[in-house]
N, C-alpha and C positions, 0 to 999 in steps of 0.2 A: 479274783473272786469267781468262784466257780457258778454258784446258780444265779437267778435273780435274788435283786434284795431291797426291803423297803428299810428307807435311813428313818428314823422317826426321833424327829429334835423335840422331845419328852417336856423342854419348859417350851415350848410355842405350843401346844399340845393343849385343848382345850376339852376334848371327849366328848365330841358331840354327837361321834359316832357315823358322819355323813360319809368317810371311805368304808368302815366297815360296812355299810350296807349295800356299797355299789362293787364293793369285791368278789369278782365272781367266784373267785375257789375259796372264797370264806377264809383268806390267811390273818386276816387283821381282829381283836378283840378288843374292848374296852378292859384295863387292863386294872387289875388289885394296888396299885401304889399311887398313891397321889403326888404329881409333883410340888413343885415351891410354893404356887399359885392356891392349891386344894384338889386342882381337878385330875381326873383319873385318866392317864394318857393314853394313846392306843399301844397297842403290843402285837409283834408278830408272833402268831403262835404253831405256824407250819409253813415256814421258811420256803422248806425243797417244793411245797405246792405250789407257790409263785410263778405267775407265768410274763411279767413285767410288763401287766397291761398301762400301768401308772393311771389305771382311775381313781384310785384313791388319791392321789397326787393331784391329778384337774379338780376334783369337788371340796376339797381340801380348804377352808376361809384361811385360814393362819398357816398357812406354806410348809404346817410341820412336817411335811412329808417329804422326800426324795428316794428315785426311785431308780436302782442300777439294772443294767441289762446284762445276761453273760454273754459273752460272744460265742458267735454259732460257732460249733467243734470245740466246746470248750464242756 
């Protein structure tokens, strides 16, 4: 995997919206489809901006988040 990238496990996904707000390059949205539960999960919507701070992953209540790093020279 080339850039960073946020995993988002879509049924623990509750949309409360607490990583996209603390994203600094605004890559995370509240996202158009509801999962199993109703709720509308987040969504990355600009991938290659990612800089893999994984704040969205610390503020995260329900662990939906993970968060990959690319390795430097990559």
């Amino acid at each position: 995997m080339a850039n960073n990238h946020v995993e988002i496990k879509t049924e623990r996904c509750k949309g409360c919206g607490l990583c996209v707000s603390v994203c600094p390059k605004k890559v995370l949205e509240i996202g158009e489809t509801a999962n199993s539960k109703g709720y509308y999960a987040v969504i990355m919507q600009d991938e290659d901006k990612c800089i893999g701070c994984a704040f969205c992953a610390l503020m995260c209540p329900d662990l939906a988040l993970e968060v990959y790093r690319a390795e430097k020279g990559e």
